[in-house]
C-alpha positions in Angstrom: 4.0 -8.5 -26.1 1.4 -6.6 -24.6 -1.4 -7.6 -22.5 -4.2 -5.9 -21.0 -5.2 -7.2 -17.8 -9.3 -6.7 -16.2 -9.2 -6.5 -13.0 -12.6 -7.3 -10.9 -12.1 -6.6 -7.4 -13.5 -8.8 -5.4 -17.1 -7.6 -3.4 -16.2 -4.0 -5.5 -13.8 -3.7 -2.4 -11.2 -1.1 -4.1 -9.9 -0.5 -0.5 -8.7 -3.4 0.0 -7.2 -3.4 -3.6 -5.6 0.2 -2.4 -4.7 -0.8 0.7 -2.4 -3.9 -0.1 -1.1 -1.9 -3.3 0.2 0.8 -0.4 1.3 -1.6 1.8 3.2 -4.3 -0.2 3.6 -2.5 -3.8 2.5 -3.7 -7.2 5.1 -7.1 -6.5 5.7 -6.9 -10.3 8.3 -10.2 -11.1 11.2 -8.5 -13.0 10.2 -8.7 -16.5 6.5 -8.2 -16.0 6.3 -4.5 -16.8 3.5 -2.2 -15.9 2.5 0.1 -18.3 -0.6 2.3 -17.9 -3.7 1.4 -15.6 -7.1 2.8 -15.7 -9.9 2.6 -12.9 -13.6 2.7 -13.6 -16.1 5.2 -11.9 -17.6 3.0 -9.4 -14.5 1.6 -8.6 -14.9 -2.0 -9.0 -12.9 -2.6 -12.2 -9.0 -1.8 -13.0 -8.0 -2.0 -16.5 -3.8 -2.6 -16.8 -1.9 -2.3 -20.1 1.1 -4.3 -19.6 4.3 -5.7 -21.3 5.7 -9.1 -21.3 7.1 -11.8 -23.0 7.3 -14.7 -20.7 3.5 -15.4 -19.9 4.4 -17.0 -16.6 5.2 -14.2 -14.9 1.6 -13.4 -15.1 1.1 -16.4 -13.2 3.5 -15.7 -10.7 1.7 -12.3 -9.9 -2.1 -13.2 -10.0 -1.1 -15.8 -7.3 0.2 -13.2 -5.5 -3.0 -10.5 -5.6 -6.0 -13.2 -6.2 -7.5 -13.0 -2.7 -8.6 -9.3 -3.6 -8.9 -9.7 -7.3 -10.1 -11.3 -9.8 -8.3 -11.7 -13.3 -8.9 -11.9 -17.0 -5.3 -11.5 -19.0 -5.8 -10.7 -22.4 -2.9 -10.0 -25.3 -3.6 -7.2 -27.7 -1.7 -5.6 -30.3 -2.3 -1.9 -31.1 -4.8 -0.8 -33.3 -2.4 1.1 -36.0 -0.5 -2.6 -36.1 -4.2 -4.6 -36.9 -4.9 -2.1 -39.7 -1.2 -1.9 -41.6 -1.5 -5.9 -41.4 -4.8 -6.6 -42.8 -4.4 -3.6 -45.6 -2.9 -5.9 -48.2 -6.0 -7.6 -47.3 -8.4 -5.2 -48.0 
């Protein structure tokens, strides 16, 4: 299942975000896979598209990174995948 995660860093402090990323590494648990990330301009927002099925591992990670950020986890489906299910619907 896919998930895209907003990331608020906390006090728009993207360093600090940066620095622990360099220093310790995304600290993914094994099954929590990272897909694509995006960064807004001012740098206080990251947007993560990521894979899993096991919604605890989520868990297990925003413990680990929730002293520089703030989460919201949200499960999508692609936008192709909406449309051909609602079409006999249309």
């Amino acid at each position: 299942m896919l998930f895209m995660v907003i990331e608020k860093f906390r006090n728009q402090n993207g360093k600090a975000v940066y620095r622990k990323l360099r220093d310790a590494g995304r600290g993914l648990p094994d099954g929590l896979k990272f897909v694509s990330s995006y960064v807004s301009a001012d740098l206080g927002r990251c947007f993560q598209l990521m894979e899993t099925d096991d919604i605890t591992l989520f868990q297990r990670w925003i413990a680990d990174w929730q002293e520089v950020v703030e989460f919201e986890v949200v499960p999508v489906v692609e936008g192709k995948t909406t449309r051909e299910a609602l079409t006999p619907m249309l």
